[in-house]
Every structure is written in C-alpha cells, then in structure tokens.
C-alpha positions as CSV (number, residue, x, y, z in Angstrom):
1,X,59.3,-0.2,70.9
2,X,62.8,0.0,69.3
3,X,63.1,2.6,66.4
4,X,63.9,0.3,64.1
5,X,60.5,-1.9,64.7
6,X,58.9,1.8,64.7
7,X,59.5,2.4,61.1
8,X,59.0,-0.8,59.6
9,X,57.1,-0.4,56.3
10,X,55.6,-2.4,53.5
11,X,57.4,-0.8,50.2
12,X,56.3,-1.5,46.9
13,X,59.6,-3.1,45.0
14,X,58.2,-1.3,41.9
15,X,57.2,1.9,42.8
16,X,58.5,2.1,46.3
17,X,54.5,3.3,47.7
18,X,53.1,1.9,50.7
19,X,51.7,-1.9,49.9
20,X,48.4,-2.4,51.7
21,X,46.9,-6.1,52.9
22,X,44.6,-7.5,49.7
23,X,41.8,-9.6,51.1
24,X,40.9,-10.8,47.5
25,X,44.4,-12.0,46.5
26,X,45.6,-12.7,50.1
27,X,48.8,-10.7,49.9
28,X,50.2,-7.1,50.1
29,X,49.2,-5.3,47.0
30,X,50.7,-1.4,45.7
31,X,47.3,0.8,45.2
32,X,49.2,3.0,43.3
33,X,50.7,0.8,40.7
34,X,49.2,-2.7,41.5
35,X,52.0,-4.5,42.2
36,X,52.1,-7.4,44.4
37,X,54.4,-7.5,46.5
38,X,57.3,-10.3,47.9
39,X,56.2,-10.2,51.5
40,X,53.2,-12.4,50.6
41,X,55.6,-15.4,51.2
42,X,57.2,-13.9,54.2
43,X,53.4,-13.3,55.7
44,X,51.7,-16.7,55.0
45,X,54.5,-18.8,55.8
46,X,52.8,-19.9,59.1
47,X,53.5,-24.0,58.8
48,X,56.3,-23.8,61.6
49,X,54.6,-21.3,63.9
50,X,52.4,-21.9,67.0
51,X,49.5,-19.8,68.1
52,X,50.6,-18.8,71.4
53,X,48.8,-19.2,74.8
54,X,49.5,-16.8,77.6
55,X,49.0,-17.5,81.3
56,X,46.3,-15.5,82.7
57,X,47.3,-15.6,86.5
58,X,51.1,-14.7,85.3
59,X,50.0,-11.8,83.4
60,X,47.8,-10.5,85.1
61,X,50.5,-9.8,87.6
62,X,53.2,-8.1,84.9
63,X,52.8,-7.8,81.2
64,X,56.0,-7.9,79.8
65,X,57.4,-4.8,77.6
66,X,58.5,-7.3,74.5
67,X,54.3,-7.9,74.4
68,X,53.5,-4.6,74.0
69,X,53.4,-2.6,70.7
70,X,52.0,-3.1,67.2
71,X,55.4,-3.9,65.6
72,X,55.1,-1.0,62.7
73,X,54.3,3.0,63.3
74,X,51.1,3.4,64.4
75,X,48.7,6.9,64.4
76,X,46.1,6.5,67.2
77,X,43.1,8.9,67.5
78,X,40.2,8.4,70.0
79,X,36.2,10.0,68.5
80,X,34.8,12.0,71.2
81,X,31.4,11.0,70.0
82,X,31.6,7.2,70.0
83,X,34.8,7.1,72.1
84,X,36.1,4.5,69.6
85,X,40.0,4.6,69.7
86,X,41.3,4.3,65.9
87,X,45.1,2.9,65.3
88,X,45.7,3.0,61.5
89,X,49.4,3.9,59.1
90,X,50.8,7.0,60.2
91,X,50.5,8.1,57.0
92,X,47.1,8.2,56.9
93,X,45.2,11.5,58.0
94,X,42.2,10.4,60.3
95,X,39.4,13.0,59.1
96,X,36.3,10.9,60.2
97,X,35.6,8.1,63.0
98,X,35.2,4.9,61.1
99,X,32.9,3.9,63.7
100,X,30.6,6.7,63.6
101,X,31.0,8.8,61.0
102,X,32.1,11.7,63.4
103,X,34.7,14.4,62.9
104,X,35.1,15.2,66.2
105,X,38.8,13.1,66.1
106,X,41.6,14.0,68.6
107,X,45.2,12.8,68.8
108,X,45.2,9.6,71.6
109,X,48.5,9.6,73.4
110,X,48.7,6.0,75.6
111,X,50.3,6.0,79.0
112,X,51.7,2.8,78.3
113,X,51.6,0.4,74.8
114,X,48.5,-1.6,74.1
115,X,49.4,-5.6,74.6
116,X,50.2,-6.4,70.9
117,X,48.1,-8.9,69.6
118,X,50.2,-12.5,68.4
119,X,47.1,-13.9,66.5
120,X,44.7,-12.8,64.0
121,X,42.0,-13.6,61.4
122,X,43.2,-12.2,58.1
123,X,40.3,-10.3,56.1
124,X,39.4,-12.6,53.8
125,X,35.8,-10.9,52.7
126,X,36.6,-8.5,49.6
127,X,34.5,-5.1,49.2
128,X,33.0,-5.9,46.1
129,X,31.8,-9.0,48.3
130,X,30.4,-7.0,51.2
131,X,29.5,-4.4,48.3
132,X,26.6,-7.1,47.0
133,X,25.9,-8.9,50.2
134,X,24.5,-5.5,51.6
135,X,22.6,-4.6,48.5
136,X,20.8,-8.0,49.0
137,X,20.7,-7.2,53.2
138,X,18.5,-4.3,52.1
139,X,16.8,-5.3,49.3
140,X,15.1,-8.5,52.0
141,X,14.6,-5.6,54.6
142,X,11.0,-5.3,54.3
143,X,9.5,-2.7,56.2
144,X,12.7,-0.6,55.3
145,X,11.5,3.0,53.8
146,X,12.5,2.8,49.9
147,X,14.4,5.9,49.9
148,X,17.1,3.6,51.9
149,X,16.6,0.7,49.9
150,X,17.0,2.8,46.9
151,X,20.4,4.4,48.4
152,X,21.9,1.9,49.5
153,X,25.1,3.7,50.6
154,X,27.7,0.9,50.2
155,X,29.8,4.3,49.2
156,X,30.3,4.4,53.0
157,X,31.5,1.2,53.8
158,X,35.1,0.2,56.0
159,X,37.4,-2.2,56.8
160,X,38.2,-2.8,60.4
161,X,40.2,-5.2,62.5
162,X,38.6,-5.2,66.1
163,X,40.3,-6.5,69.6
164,X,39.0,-9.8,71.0
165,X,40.4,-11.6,74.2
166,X,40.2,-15.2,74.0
167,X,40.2,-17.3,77.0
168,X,40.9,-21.2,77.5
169,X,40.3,-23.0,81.1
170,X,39.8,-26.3,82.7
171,X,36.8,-26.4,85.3
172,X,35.8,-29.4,87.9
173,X,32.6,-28.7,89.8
174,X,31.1,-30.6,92.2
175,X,27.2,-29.7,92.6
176,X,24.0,-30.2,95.1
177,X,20.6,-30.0,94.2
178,X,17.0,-31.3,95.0
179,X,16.0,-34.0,92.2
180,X,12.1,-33.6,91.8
181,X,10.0,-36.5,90.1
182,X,6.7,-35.9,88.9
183,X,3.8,-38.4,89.9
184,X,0.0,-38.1,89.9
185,X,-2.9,-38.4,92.3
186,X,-6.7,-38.8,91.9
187,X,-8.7,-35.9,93.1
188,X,-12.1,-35.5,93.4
189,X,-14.0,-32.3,92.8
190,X,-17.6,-31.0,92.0
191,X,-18.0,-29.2,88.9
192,X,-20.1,-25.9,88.4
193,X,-23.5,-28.3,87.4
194,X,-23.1,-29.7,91.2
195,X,-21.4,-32.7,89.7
196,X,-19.0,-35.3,91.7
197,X,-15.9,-35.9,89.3
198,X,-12.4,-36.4,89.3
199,X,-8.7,-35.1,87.9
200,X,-5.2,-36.3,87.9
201,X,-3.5,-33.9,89.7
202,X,0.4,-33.4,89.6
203,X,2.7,-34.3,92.5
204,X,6.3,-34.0,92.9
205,X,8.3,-35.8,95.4
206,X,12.0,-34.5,96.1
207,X,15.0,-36.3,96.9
208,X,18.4,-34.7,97.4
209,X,20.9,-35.6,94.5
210,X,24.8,-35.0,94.2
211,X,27.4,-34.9,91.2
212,X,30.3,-33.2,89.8
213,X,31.4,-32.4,86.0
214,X,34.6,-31.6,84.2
215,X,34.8,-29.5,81.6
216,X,37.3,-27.7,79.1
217,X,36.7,-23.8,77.9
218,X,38.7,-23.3,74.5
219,X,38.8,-19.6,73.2
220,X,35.8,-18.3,75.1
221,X,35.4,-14.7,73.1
222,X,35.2,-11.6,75.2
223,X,35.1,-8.6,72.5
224,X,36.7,-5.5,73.3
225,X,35.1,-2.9,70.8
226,X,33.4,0.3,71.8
227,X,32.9,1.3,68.5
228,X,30.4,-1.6,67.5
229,X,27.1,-2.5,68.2
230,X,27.8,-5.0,70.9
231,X,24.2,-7.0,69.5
232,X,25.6,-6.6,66.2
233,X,28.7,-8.3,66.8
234,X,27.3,-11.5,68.3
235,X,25.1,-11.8,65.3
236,X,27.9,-11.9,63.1
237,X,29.7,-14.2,65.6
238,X,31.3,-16.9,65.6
239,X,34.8,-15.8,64.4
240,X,36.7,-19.7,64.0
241,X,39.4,-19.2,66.2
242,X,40.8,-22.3,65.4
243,X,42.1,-20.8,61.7
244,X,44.3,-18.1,63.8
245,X,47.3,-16.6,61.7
246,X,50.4,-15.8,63.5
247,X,50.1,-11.8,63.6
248,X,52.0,-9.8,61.3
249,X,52.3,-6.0,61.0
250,X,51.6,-6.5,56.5
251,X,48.5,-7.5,57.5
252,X,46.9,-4.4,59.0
253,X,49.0,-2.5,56.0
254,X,46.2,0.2,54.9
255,X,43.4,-0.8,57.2
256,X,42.0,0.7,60.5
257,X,42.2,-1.2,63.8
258,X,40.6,-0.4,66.4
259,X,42.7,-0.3,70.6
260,X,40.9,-2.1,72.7
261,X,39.5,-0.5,75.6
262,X,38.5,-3.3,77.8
263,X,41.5,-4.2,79.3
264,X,43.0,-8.3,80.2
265,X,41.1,-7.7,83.7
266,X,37.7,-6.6,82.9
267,X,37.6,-9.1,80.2
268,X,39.1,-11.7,82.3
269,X,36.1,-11.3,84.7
270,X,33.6,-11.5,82.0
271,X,35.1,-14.9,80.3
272,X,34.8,-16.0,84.2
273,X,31.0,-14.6,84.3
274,X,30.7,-16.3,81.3
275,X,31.9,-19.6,82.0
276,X,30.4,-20.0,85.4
277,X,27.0,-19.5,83.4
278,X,27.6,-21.8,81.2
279,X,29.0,-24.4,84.3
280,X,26.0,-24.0,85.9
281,X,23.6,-24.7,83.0
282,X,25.7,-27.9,82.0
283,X,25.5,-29.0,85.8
284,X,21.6,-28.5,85.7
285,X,21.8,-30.9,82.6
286,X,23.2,-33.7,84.8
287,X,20.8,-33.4,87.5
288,X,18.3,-36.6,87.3
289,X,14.6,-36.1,87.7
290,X,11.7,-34.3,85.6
291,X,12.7,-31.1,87.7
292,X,15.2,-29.6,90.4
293,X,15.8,-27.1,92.8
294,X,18.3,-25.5,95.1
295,X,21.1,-26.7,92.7
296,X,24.5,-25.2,94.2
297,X,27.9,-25.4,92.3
298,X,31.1,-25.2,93.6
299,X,33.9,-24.9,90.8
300,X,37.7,-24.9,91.1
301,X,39.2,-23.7,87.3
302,X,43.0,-24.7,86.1
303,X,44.9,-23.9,83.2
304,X,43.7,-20.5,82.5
305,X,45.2,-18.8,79.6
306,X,44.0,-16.5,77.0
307,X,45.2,-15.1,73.6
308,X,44.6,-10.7,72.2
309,X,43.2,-11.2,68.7
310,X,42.0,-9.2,65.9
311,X,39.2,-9.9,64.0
312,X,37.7,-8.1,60.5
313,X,35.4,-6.6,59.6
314,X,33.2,-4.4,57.6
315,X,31.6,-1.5,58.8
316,X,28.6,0.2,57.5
317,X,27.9,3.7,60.0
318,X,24.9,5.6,58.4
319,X,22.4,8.6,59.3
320,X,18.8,8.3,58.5
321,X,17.0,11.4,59.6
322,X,18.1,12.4,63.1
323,X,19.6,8.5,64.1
324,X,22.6,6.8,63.4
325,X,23.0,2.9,62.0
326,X,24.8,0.1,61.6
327,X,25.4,-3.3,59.3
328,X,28.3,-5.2,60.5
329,X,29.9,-8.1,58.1
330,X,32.2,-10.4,59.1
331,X,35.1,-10.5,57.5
332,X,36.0,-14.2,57.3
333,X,32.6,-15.6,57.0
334,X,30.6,-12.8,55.5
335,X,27.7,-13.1,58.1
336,X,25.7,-9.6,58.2
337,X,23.5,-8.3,60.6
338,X,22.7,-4.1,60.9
339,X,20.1,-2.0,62.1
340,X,17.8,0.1,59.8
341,X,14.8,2.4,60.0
342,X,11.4,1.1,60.0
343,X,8.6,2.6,58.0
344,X,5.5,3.9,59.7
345,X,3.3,3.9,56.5
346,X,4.8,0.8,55.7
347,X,4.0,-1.1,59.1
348,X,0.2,0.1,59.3
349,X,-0.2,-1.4,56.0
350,X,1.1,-4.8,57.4
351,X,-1.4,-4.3,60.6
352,X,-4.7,-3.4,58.3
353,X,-3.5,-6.0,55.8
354,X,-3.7,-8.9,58.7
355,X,-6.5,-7.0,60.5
356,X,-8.3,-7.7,56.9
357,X,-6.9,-11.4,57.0
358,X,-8.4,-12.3,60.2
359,X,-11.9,-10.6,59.5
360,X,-12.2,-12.4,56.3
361,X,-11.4,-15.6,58.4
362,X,-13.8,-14.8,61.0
363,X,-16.5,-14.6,58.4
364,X,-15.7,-17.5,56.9
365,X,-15.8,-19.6,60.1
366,X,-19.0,-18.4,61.6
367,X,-20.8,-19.3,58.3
C-alpha cells in the first residue's frame, strides 16, 4: 500500500476532526462539531460502478498486490480471549475486544495484507434503532431473570462491519437413483381373540431412474467472523447482496471491522460443501416416484467466482454471572437474534403451572 493511500483521511471542512460514517443520515458526519461533510457525494455516487466478480480458479492461484489493503491507515489488534482480529482508525486506542468484552488486546502484525474488500453493505440501522429494538428483544424474553430485563445494558452496544466471501457458480449434474412406488397388498392375519382378518399392507416396487439438472449459485454466503456467534449470524441472515455498494474507505470512518480469518481457500471449500448439499437435495426433488434410493450425483461446476464483502452490524457482548452473551442485529435489516440466561425459578413455575393444566384436564375428562 502506497503512502499516500496509507494516510488518506476523512477531515471535517469545518473543524478539520476526523468525520466518521453516519448510518442515520447516510453520509460522513464531524462528532465533534456536527458537520456533514462533502464526501457524501463522492461516496454514494455508485450509478456508473459495477460490483466486481473475481475468478476463483485465477485467484486462488495469485492474489494480486493492487487487491490487497484497506485503502486508509488501519490499527489491527487480535483478543487473545476470543481470537477476534479488530481493524479500526489508527487513531483510535483499542482498550476492549468488541467481540468479547476482553482486555486482553495485542498489537496484530499481518505477514502479508488482507484481500481488500470491493463491495459492502453500508450500515444503514442507527443506535437509537438497535437502542429500542433490544429493549423490546428483552422485554418478549420470557423466562429471562428480571434483573437482565430490568438492565438492559444497551450502554454496551457496537458497531461492526464483519468479512463475508460470496461465491457465484454454474453446476450441471447428471444423477442415478432407484425410483420406488408404493402399492398395497391384502394380508391376512389372526387377531389376539383367534380371529381370521385382514390389512392392506404397503409394498414398494423399484425401478431404476436417470436425470440431470442445471443450476446457477449467485452469492452463496460463507461468513468469515470468529468473533460472532456463528448461530447467531445465520439468524440474522440474509444480508441482500444484491444492494452491494462499491467499497469505500469513508465508509468504515469511525467504526470497527473485523479481518477475516477464514481465508479465500477454506471458504472456497465450504461454498463447495455447501453447494453440493444443496445439488444433491434439488436432484432428489427431480427423482419420480413416492420414494428413492441409491441416488448418486455427479456434478461438473463453471463460472466460479466470488466477491470479499463487509457486512454491519451491531453487537451486544454481555456477562451474566460467570457466562458470557450475545444479541446480534443486522445492520441493514435490523433482524436480532442473542442469547440470554434462563431463570430457574422462573422455568419450574412454567413446569408446575402446566403440570396443574394437565391435572385439571384429566379431571375434567374422567368425569
């Protein structure tokens, strides 16, 4: 990375302080003096750009250099308790993982650049947004002891952008399988009185069966977070790919993003895992019969490429007693999902409450 890419900052024209990325008002905003600033044009001017698509087989062979980089100065820092690896403003002073809550922060020097990401979903979700939609989260959260619900603890809440590969690919499979189809015989049989009487009893006759299918994968997700529940994040899933903004450093002014630490190979071997699942379900689909067995695919995939995103997101790490939580909100959509501590007294309640329910029926019934 040059030195002039290397110390690209977002000024304020007013006050000449660091302008961070405003989900609210979609733009780079001074927090010192409030100012918004010019590069708001500059960054959503996106009409004549194209979302790019990289060749899997080439790159997998050789990233190129010019890919590599986050375009402004960067800080990394990697949590020795989580093992999350933070990139945020160099500016900024890392004094707690984001992730986890954990102190236990140490400098993260990278043998070679991270692949910069080209595409990204801005945050679009404000605080005071994720502020009330967690209140609610807890408030429905039931069985929840009512010191949390009473807490709250929005106070700890982050913004994040988190690594995603995307991959696309074409896939022709040609399949085998044994078509089964259900008929029905008449069997007779003696009951336990001595009884002569008879059943339908259920056959199936198999016949061998043959097909093929083609099929297009566009932006198959693999996420790349270690810092994130990886449940969590399919809850709050999907992110819509197809509203990608060209990347631009402004955007990630002021806010923590996290490296990601499964690299283009690992994740390329998942989206394949992935896909051939879902070829092998779609395959099943087309077999005729009531049934099958022994279905065998063969597939031959084309046009491979794949995309390094960034996603947002809001982060809620909290510690109840001696365990650690957390609520995850999607930043574009505002879908939440989290994690929280149950109540004991709470839960027998609801068993002796249902217990009482089904005696009362039971009674009721037998009368």
């Amino acid at each position: 990375m040059s030195e002039a890419t290397a110390q690209k900052k977002f000024a304020c024209p007013a006050c000449g302080g660091e302008a961070q990325w405003n989900p609210a008002k979609k733009a780079l905003v001074c927090p010192f003096c409030g100012v918004t600033s010019p590069a708001q044009v500059e960054l959503t001017a996106t009409g004549e750009e194209v979302i790019k698509e990289h060749d899997l087989v080439a790159t997998l062979r050789n990233i190129p250099d010019d890919q590599r980089g986050w375009d402004a100065q960067k800080t990394s820092v990697r949590c020795q308790s989580c093992q999350a690896i933070s990139v945020f403003d160099a500016a900024r002073v890392g004094q707690r993982c984001d992730f986890c809550g954990s102190s236990a922060l140490v400098p993260y020097e990278e043998v070679k650049e991270a692949f910069r990401p080209e595409s990204l979903l801005p945050m679009k979700v404000s605080e005071t947004q994720v502020r009330e939609s967690i209140r609610r989260w807890y408030g429905s959260r039931w069985f929840a002891p009512n010191k949390l619900k009473n807490a709250a603890l929005t106070d700890t809440v982050k913004g994040l952008y988190i690594p995603y590969w995307t991959f696309d690919a074409q896939v022709h499979a040609d399949w085998t399988a044994e078509s089964g189809y259900h008929y029905y015989e008449t069997e007779t049989y003696r009951d336990s009185e001595g009884k002569t009487q008879t059943r339908q009893v259920q056959k199936t006759r198999w016949v061998p069966s043959a097909g093929s299918l083609d099929h297009f994968f566009d932006d198959e997700l693999v996420p790349a977070s270690r810092g994130v529940d990886a449940t969590l994040l399919r809850k709050v899933e999907p992110f819509p790919t197809q509203e990608l903004t060209p990347y631009r450093a402004g955007f990630l002014s002021g806010w923590v993003v996290e490296r990601y630490q499964i690299d283009l190979v690992a994740a390329a071997q998942r989206a394949r895992e992935g896909m051939d699942a879902k070829t092998y379900n779609l395959c099943a689909a087309q077999v005729p019969g009531d049934t099958h067995r022994n279905l065998q695919v063969n597939t031959d995939y084309s046009s491979q490429t794949f995309k390094h995103i960034l996603a947002p997101l809001w982060l809620l790490t909290y510690h109840y007693g001696s365990r650690n939580f957390q609520v995850v909100i999607n930043g574009y959509t505002g879908t939440i999902a989290g994690l929280y501590p149950k109540s004991w007294i709470k839960i027998t309640l609801a068993v002796l409450a249902g217990l009482l329910v089904a005696g009362i029926l039971v009674l009721v019934f037998q009368r």
